[in-house]
N, C-alpha and C positions, 0 to 999 in steps of 0.2 A: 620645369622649374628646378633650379639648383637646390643643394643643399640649404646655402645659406640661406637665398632668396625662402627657404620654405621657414628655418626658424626666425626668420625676421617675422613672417607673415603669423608667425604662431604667438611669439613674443607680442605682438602688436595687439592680436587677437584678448588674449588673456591680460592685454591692459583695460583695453580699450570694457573687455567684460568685466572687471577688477570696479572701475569708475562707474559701470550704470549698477552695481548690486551695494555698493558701498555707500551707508546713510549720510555720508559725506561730500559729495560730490567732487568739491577743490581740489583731494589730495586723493587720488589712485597709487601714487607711486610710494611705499614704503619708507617710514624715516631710516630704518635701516632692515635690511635685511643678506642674511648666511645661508649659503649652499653647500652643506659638507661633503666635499669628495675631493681627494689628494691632489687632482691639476689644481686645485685654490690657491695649496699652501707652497708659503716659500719662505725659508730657512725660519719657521716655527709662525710665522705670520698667515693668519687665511684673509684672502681678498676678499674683499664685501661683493654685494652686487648693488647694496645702497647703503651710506652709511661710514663709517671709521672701520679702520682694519680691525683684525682681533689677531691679538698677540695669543695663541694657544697656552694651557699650559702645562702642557706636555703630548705627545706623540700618539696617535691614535692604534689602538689596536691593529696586528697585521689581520688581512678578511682576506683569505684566498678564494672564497666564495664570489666574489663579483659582487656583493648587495650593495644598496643602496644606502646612502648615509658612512657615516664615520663611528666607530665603537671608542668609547674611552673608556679607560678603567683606572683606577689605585693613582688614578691627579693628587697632586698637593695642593694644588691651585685650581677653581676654573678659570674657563678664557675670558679676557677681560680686552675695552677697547683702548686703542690704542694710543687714541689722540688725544691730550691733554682734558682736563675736565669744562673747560670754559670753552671750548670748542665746538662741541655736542650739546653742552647740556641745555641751550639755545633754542636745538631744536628738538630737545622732547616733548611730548604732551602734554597741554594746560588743560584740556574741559573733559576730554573722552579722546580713547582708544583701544585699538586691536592688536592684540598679542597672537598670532600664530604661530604653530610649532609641530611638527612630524619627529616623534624621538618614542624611544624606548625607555624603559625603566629597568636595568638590572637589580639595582641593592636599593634598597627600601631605607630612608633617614627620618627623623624627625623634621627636618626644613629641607627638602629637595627644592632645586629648580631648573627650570629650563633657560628660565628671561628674570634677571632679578634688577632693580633697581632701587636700594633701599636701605632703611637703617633700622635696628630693632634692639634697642639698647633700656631693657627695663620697661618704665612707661611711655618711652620718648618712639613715637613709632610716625615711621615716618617714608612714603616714596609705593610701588606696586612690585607685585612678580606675578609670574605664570609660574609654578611649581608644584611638588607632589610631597604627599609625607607615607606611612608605610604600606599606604595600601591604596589610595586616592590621588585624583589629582587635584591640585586647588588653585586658585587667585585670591593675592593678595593686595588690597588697597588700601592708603590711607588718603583722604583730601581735608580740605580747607573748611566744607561745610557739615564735617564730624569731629571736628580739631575740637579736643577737648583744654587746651593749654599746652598739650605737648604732645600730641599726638593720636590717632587711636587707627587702627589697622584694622579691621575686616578680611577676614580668612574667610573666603570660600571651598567648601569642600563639597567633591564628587558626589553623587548616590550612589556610583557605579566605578568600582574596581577598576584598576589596571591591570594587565597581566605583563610577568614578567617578560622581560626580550622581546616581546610583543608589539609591532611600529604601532601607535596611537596619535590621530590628530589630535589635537588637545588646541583649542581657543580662549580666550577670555577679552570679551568686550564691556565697555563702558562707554554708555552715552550725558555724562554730567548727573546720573540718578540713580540706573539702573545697572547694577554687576552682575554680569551673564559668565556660566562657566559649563563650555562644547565639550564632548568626548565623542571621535568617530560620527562627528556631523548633529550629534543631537545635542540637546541644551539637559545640562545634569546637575543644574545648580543655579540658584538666584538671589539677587539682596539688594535690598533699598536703604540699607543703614549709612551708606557714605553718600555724600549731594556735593557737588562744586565744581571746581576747581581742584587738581591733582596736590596733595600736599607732597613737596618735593624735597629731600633731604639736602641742606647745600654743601655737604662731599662727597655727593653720589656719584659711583661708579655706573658703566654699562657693564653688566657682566651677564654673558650667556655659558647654559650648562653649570648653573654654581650658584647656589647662594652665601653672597659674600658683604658681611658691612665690619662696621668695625673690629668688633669681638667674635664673629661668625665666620665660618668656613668649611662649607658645604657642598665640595664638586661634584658631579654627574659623573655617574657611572650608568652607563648606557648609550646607546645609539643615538646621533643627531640625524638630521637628515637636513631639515633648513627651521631657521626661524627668524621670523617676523615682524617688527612694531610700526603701525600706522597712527598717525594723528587723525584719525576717524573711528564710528564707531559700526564695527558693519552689520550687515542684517543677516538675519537665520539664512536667506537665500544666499548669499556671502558662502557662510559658511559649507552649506551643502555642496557649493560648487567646486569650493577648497577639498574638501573630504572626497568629492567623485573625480577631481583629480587626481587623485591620491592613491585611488583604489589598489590599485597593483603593490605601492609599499604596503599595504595595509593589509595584501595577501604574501607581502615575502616572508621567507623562511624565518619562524621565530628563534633568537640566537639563545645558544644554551648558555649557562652560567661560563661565565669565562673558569679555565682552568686557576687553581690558590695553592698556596702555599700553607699543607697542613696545619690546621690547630687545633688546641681547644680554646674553646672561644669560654664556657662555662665549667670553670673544674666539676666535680662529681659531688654530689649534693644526695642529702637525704628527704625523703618525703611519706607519711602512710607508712608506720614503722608499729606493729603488732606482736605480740609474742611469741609469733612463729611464720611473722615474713618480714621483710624490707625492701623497700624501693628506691633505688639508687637510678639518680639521673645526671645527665652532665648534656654539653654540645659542642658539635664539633663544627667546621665553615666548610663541612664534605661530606658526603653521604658516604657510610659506611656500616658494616656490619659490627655494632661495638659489642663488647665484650667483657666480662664481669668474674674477677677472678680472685676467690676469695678461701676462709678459711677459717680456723681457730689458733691460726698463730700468724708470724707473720710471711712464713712463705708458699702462704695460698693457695692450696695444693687443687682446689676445684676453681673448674671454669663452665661458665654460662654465656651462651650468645644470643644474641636478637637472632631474627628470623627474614629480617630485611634489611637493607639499608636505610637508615636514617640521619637526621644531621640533629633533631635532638632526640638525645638514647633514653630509655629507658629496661631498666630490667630491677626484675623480682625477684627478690631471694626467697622460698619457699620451705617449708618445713624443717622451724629453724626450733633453736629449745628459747623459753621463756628465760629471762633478765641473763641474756649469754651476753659475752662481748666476742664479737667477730669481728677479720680481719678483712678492707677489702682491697680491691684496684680495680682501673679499667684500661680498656686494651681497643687504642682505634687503629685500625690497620687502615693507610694513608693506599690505596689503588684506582687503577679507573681514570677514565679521563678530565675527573673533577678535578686532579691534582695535576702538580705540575711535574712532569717527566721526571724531573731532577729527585724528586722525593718520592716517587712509586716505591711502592713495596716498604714506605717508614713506616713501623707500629709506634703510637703516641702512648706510652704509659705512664698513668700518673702514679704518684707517691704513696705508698701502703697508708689507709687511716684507719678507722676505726668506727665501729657501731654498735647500739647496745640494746635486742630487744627487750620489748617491755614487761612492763612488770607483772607480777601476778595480782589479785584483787588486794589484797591484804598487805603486800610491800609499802612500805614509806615512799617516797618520790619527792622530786622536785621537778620546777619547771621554769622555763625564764619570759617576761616578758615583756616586748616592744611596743614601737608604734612609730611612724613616720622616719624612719631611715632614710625618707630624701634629704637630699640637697648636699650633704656635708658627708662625705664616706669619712674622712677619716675621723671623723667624731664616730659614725658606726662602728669602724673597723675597733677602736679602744674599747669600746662599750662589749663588742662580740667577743675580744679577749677576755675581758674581765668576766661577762658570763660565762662562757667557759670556764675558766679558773675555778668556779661553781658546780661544774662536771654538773649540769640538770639533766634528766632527762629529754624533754623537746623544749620548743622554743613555741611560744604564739606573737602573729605579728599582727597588729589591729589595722593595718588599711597604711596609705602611703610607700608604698616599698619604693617607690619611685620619686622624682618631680615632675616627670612628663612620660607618660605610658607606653605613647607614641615613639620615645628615642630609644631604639636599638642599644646604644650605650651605655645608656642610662643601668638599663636590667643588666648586660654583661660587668660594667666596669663597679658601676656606684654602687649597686646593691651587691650579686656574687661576690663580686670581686672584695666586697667591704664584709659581708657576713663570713667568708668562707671557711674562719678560723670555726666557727658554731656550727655551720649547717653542714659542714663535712664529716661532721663527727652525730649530730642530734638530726631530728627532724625538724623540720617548721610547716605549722598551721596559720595560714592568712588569712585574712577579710581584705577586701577591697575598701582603697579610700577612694576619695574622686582626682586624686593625679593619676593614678592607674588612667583613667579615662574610660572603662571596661573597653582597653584594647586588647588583640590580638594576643601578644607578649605574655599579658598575665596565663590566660590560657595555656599558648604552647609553652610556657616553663611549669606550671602545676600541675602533681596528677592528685586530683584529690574527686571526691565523690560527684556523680553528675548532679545540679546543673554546673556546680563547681565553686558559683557564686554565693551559696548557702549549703552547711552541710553540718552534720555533726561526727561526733567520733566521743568515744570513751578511752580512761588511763586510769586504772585501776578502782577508784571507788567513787571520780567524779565524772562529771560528762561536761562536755563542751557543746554547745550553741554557735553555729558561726554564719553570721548573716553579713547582707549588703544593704546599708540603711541609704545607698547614693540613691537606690530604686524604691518605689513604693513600698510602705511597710505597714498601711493603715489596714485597719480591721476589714476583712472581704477579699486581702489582696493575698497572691502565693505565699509569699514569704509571713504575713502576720497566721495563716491558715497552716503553714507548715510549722511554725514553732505553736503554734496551739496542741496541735498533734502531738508533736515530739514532746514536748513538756509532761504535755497528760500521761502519756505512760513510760517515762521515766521511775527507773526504778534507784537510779544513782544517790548516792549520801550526799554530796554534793554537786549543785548545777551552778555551769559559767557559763554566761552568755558573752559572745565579742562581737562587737561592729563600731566602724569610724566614729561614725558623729555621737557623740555624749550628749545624752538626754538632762543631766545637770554637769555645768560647769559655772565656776565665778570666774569666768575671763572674758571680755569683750569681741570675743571673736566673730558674734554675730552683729552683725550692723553698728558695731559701736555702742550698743546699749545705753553703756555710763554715761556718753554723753548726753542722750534723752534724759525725761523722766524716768524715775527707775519704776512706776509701773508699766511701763513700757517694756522692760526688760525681759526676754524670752529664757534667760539664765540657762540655755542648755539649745539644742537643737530640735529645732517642730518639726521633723521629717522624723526624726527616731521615739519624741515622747508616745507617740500611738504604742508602743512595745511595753511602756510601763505596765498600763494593765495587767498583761499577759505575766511579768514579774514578780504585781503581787500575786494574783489568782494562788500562782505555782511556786510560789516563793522559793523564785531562783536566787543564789544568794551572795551571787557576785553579778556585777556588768563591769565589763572592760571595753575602753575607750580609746584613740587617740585623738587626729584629726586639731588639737590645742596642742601648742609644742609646749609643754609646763606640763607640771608633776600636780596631780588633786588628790584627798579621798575625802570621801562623804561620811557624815555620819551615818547608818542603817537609816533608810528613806524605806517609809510603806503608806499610800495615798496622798504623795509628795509632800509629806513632812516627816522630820528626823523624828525618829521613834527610839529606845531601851534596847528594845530587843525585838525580835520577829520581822525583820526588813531587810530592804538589798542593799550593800555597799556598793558605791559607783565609785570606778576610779578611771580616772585621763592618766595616761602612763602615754605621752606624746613628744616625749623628748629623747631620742635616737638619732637626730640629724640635722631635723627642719632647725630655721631662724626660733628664737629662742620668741615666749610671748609673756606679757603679765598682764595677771589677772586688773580688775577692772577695782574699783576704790569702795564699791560696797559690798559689803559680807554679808552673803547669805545665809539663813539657818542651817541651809544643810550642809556646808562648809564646815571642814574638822581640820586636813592638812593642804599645807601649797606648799611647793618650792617652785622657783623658776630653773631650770637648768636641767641638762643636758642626764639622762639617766636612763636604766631601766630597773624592774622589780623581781623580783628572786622568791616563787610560791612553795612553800612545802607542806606536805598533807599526809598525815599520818593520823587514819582510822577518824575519830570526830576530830581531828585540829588542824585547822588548817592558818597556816602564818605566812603574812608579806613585810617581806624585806624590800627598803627603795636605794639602791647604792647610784651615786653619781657617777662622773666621769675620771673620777680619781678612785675611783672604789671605796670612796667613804662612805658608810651607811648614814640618812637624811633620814627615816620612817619606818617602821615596822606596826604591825597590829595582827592580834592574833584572832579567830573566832572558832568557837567551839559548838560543838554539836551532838546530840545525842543520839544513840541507835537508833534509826527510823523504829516503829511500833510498826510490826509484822499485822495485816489487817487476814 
């Protein structure tokens, strides 16, 4: 038998097995399907094997290795098909189908994909993708018999990791009911929430390696190899067989990070800043030995280095003097085959700033603080000026630092990029909101105490509390058993507690309230009231809030009503970024101030007084109130 004769006979083979394992029977042959390897392509077009061309968009990595598939990197575009939209769109899926795909994941996004056809425009969600976000892979579907008026999408995600450069089969089927999502042959995800008929966007593109709709644009960076869309939906046996063909990509060489072009990606930030250390962190898109070079003027006459390479740095300044100001900088030295030839041997230095350890017990202080810096940087970025101008000493951020936890961007560009006037200079202490997501991100940018997510710290004569109320907070649980603890033997003049959700606020942010019956009204969040308790018992004498984009204070609350004296002020301080919100048309008792708008608050504490300042976005002062205290009584 000849050559050809033999891949006829194999081609035929693997149809012919394609048709008995697929729940489909009709349609064996693929609506379209891509083979990535260089005889495909011709002057930027790759041949189908079924299906419309695909116009690339752009030029595949060179692989002098011989592997398998095509590598892309740093597209502006994915590849998209070629043939007009009413030409194709004929014959994609109405009831159930299969998405198959052999590809890698080098860079990790918020909306990866492999296979995208779709729109996602606010609530208007509409069409499927086979894709990944920073650490999973997912399917995504919207149809006919989940259509709530304008659409609704269903995201499935993995239970089980991708590894970078790593080939992974990755499947996702649908039979009219049930969303199935494969990784390396096994089933790693399920959902019954969409039923019908495919709801299909009517300007949908085909776009492979990319997720692309109107306002999105998302290409693949990583290895293709081929992929897949059948008008069927096939069976786990399908899939096994797909995967044991496969075996051999699935054992080639994992490809390393493609070679960059130095940066820093997060300028040098402060965190965990004591009377005689400091934690300076920054990151770079290269593994390197970074470096920390500092002083008490400005030409930094000592240096400090990690101990390894890393790509986010950290280093500790160590035995430093109480309420000093030092000088610092860092120093990444671009080598190695992360980088690109042209740039070997650049050192990246940034700009000399400044740092100010802390105070001793009895010093006065100030401090600034936030809450929900998503969405809008450059309302942060004015806000983080203006605190500054206030020279405080650190900063607290109640939860939200992000709008999606998950987008890699999101943390370098919105947040860094928007505080960096504050946090380059102060430290900042966070809570987590629930856009963080508790991903990934939050973690590798904080060094703050294990578990990380709850932790306290002291500054000079008060203490802080800083919890995660997205997680259980009820009595019995870590977090309500660990601030019992911590509370109880506090020694501090003053206790602050911070976590997202507000236990009282008058604004509609849950369910609508106002619109019900107002005894219906939850007037604060039921996941974090279980905390009160613990507030009066200890008579903590602040709680800070975001999670409401609008400015509140409360009157002193002790057994939830406004009391004289001897109770906690609550305050929402949630307007740093997010969409602006107003409160709801009934006043509560425990209601004393609101503003809507864009702001944050400026605390200063000296010995029993401590006073909040509320300045807008213009730096006009909206609120102030002062509270006073007396020596604790030495027992």
């Amino acid at each position: 038998m000849n050559l050809r004769a033999y891949g006829y006979f194999s081609m035929l083979f693997l149809l012919v097995s394609t048709e008995m394992i697929l729940s489909h029977p009709a349609g064996p042959e693929p609506l379209v399907a891509y083979d990535f390897h260089r005889d495909a392509i011709k002057d930027g077009v790759l041949t189908p094997r079924f299906g419309p061309a695909l116009t690339l968009g752009g030029e595949p990595m060179a692989d002098v290795k011989g592997l398998a598939g095509l590598r892309f990197n740093g597209l502006k575009h994915p590849h998209q098909a070629k043939a007009p939209i009413a030409e194709w769109k004929k014959n994609l899926p109405t009831r159930e189908f299969t998405i198959a795909a052999w590809c890698s994941v080098d860079v990790p996004k918020q909306y990866g994909a492999v296979f995208s056809s779709i729109e996602d425009n606010g609530g208007a969600e509409a069409g499927f993708a086979l894709g990944y976000d920073d650490s999973r892979f997912t399917a995504s579907l919207a149809t006919k018999g989940a259509d709530d008026g304008n659409g609704r999408m269903t995201i499935l995600r993995s239970a089980k990791p991708w590894k970078s450069g790593q080939l992974h089969q990755v499947v996702a089927t649908y039979d009219g009911a049930v969303l199935t999502l494969y990784m390396d042959g096994e089933v790693v995800a399920t959902s019954k929430e969409q039923s019908g008929e495919l709801l299909i966007p009517d300007d949908t593109r085909l776009v492979v390696g990319g997720y692309l709709d109107r306002d999105e644009n998302f290409p693949h960076d990583g290895r293709l190899v081929n992929v897949r869309l059948y008008d069927s939906c096939a069976k786990a046996e399908w899939v096994t067989h797909d995967f044991e063909h496969g075996e051999e990509w699935r054992r080639q060489e994992v490809d390393a990070a493609p070679p960059v072009t130095p940066e820093i990606l997060v300028q040098p930030y402060l965190q965990w800043i004591t009377q005689t250390e400091a934690t300076i962190r920054w990151e770079t898109n290269f593994p390197c030995v970074g470096q920390v070079s500092w002083g008490l003027g400005v030409k930094t006459d000592q240096l400090v280095s990690e101990t390894e390479p890393r790509m986010f740095h950290e280093i500790k300044l160590t035995n430093l003097e109480p309420e000093m100001l030092y000088y610092y900088k860092t120093i990444s030295k671009a080598d190695g085959p992360a980088v690109v030839m042209s740039e070997a041997e650049k050192a990246l230095e940034t700009a000399v700033s400044t740092l100010q350890t802390a105070n001793l017990p009895d010093t006065p202080f100030g401090f600034v603080v936030l809450s929900d810096t998503q969405w809008q940087p450059k309302v942060a970025v004015s806000l983080a000026n203006a605190a500054w101008d206030l020279r405080p000493n650190f900063v607290v951020i109640a939860g939200d630092l992000v709008d999606a936890g998950n987008s890699k961007k999101q943390w370098t560009n919105d947040f860094f990029g928007a505080l960096k006037p504050l946090v380059e200079r102060v430290p900042f202490y966070p809570v987590l909101g629930n856009h963080e997501q508790d991903t990934r991100f939050y973690y590798d940018y904080m060094s703050l105490p294990n578990p990380e997510y709850y932790y306290t710290y002291s500054f000079g004569n008060t203490q802080f509390f800083m919890l995660d109320t997205n997680r259980d907070v009820r009595p019995g649980t870590e977090q309500f058993k660990w601030l019992e603890k911590e509370l109880a033997k506090s020694t501090a003049r003053w206790k602050i507690c911070v976590h997202h959700q507000p236990p009282f606020t008058s604004d509609d942010d849950y369910g609508n309230d106002w619109k019900l019956p107002i005894r219906r009204a939850t007037l604060g969040d039921m996941k974090s009231k279980p905390l009160v308790e613990l507030y009066d018992r200890y008579e903590v004498d602040i709680v800070w809030c975001g999670h409401v984009h609008s400015y509140e204070r409360t009157w002193l609350i002790r057994n939830g009503k406004p009391v004289e004296k001897d109770g906690t002020l609550y305050m929402v301080t949630g307007g740093a970024g997010g969409p602006l919100e107003r409160p709801g048309p009934f006043r509560p008792g425990f209601q004393r101030h609101l503003k809507t708008a864009h702001h944050f608050c400026y605390v200063t504490v000296h010995g029993g007084q401590l006073e909040i300042q509320a300045y807008d976005i213009d730096g006009k002062l909206f609120d102030s109130t002062k509270l006073l205290k007396q020596e604790p009584t030495k027992k």
